[in-house]
Backbone as CSV, one residue per row, in Angstrom:
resi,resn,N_x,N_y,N_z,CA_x,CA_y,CA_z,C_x,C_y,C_z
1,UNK,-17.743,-20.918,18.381,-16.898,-19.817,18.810,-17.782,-18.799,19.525
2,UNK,-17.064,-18.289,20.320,-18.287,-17.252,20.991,-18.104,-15.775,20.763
3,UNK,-18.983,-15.147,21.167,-18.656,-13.530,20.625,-17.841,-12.801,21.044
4,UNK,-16.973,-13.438,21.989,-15.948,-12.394,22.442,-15.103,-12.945,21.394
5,UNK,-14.537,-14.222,21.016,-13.744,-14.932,20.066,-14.017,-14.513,18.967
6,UNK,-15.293,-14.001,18.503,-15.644,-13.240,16.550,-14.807,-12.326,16.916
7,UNK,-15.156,-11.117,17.676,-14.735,-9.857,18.449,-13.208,-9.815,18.218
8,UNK,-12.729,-10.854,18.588,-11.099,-10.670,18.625,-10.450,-10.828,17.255
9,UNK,-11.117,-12.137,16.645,-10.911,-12.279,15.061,-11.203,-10.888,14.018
10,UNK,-12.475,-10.391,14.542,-12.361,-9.674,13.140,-12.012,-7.895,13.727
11,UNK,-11.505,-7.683,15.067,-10.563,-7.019,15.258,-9.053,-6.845,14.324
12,UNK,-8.662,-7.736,14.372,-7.349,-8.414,14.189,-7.327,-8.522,12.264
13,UNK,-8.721,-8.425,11.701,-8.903,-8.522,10.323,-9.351,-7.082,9.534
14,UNK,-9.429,-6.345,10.863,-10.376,-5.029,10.208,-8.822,-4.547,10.439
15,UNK,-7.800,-4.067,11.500,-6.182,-4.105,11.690,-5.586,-4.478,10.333
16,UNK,-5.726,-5.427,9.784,-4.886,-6.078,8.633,-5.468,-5.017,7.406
17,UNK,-6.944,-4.916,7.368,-7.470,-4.266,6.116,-7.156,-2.798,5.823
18,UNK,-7.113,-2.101,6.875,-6.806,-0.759,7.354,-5.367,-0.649,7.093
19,UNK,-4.140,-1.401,7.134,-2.677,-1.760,6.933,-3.192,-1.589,5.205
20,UNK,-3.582,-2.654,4.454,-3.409,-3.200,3.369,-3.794,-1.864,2.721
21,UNK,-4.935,-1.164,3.520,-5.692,-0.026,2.746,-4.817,0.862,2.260
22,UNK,-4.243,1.392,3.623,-2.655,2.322,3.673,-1.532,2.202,2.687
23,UNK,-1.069,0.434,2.162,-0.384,0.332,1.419,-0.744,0.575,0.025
24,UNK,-1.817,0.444,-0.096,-2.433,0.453,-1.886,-2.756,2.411,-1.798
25,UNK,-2.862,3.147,-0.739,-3.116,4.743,-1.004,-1.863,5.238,-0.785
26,UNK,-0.683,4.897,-0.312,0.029,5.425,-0.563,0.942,5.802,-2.083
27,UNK,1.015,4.668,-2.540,2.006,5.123,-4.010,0.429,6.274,-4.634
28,UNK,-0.494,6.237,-4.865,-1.880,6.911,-5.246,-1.500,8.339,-4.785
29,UNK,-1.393,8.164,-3.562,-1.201,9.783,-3.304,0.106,10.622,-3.419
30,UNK,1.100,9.847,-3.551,2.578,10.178,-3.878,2.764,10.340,-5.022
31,UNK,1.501,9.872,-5.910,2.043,10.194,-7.782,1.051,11.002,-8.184
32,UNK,0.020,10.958,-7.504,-1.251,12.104,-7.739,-1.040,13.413,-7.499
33,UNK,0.123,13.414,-6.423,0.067,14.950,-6.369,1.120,15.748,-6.282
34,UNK,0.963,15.840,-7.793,2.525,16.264,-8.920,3.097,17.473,-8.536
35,UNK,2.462,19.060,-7.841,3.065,19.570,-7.545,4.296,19.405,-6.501
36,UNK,4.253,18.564,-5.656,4.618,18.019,-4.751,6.368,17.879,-4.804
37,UNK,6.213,17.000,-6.420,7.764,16.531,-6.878,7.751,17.139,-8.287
38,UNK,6.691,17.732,-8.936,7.196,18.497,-10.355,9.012,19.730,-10.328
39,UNK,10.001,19.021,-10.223,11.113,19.888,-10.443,12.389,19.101,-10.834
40,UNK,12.844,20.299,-11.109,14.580,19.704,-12.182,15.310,18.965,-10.919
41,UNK,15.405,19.541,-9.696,16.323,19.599,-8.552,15.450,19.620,-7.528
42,UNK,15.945,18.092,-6.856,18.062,17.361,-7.137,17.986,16.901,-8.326
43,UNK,19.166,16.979,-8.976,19.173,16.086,-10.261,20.284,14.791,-9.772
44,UNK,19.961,13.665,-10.278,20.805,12.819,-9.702,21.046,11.737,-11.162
45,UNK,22.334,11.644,-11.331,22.818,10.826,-12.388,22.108,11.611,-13.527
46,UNK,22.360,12.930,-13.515,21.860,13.977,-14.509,19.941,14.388,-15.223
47,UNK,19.499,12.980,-14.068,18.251,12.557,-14.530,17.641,13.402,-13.381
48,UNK,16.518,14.550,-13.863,15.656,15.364,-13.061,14.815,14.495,-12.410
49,UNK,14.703,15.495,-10.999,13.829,14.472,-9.600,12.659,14.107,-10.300
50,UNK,11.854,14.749,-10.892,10.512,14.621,-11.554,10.803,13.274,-11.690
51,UNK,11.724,12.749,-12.703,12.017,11.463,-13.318,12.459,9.994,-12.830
52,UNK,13.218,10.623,-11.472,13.369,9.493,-10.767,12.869,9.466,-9.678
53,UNK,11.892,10.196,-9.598,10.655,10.230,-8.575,9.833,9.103,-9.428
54,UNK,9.428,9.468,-10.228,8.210,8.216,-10.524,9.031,7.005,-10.622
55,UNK,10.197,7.102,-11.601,10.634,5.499,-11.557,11.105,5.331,-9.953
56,UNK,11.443,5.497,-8.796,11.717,5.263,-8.139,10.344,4.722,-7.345
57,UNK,8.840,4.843,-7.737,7.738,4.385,-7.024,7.291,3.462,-7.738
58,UNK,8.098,2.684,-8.974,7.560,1.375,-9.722,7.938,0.363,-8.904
59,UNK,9.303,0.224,-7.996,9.587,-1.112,-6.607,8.884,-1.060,-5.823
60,UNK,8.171,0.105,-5.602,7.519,0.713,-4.225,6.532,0.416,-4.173
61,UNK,5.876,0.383,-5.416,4.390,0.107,-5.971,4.332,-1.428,-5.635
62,UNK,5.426,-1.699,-6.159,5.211,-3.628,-6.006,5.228,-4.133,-4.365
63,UNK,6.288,-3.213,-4.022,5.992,-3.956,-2.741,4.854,-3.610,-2.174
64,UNK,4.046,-2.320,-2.317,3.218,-1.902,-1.347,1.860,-2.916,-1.658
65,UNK,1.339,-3.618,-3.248,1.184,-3.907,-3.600,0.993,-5.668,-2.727
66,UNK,2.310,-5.901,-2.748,3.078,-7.793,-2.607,2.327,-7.576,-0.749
67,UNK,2.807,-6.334,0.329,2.327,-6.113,1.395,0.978,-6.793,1.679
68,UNK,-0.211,-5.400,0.737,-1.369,-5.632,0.872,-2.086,-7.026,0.428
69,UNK,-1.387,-7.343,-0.643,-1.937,-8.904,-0.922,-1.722,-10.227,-0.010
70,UNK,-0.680,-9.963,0.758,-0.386,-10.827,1.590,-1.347,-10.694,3.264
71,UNK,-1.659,-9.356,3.281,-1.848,-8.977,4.487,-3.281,-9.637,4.227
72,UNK,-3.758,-9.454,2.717,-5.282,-9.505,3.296,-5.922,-11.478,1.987
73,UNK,-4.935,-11.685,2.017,-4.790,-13.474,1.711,-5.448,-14.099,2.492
74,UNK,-6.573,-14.683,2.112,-6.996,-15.746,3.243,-8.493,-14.907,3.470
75,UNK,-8.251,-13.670,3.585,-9.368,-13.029,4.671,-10.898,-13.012,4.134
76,UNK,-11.256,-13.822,3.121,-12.514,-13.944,2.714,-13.367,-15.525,3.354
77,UNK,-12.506,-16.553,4.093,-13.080,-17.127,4.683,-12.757,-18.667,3.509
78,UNK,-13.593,-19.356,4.102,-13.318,-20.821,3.538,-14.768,-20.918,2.550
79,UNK,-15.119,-21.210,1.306,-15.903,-21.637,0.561,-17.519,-21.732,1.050
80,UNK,-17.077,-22.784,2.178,-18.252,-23.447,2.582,-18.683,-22.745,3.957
81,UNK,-18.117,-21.989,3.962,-18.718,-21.110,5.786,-19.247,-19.855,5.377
C-alpha cells in the first residue's frame, strides 16, 4: 500500500475515533453537570425533571455506547499485522 493509501485509511480511522470519542463524552457531560438539570420543573407524569432527566440518559447511554463500539470495531487491525 502506499503512503498516500495509509494517509487515506487512517484519516478515515482517526474520523471514526473522534465520532466514537464524542459519543462516550457526551452522556459524561450531560450527567456531570448537575446544575444544569438540578430542578422540580417541568414535572412530567408528576415525576421531577431532575428524575427523568437521568432516567431518560440510561437509552441514551446505550446507544451512545452501541454507536461508539460499532464505530470503532475492527479498528485495532488483524492479529498478525
Amino acid at each position: 500500500m502506499t503512503d498516500e493509501g495509509r494517509t487515506q485509511l487512517s484519516g478515515r480511522g482517526t474520523a471514526r475515533r473522534v465520532v466514537a470519542a464524542f459519543c462516550l463524552l457526551a452522556p459524561i457531560v450531560a450527567l456531570v453537570w448537575v446544575p444544569w438539570y438540578a430542578g422540580a420543573q417541568p414535572m412530567w407524569a408528576g415525576v421531577p425533571f431532575f428524575y427523568w432527566y437521568q432516567l431518560a440518559w440510561i437509552p441514551g447511554c446505550a446507544v451512545a455506547l452501541s454507536i461508539a463500539h460499532l464505530l470503532t470495531r475492527g479498528s485495532r487491525g488483524s492479529p498478525g499485522s
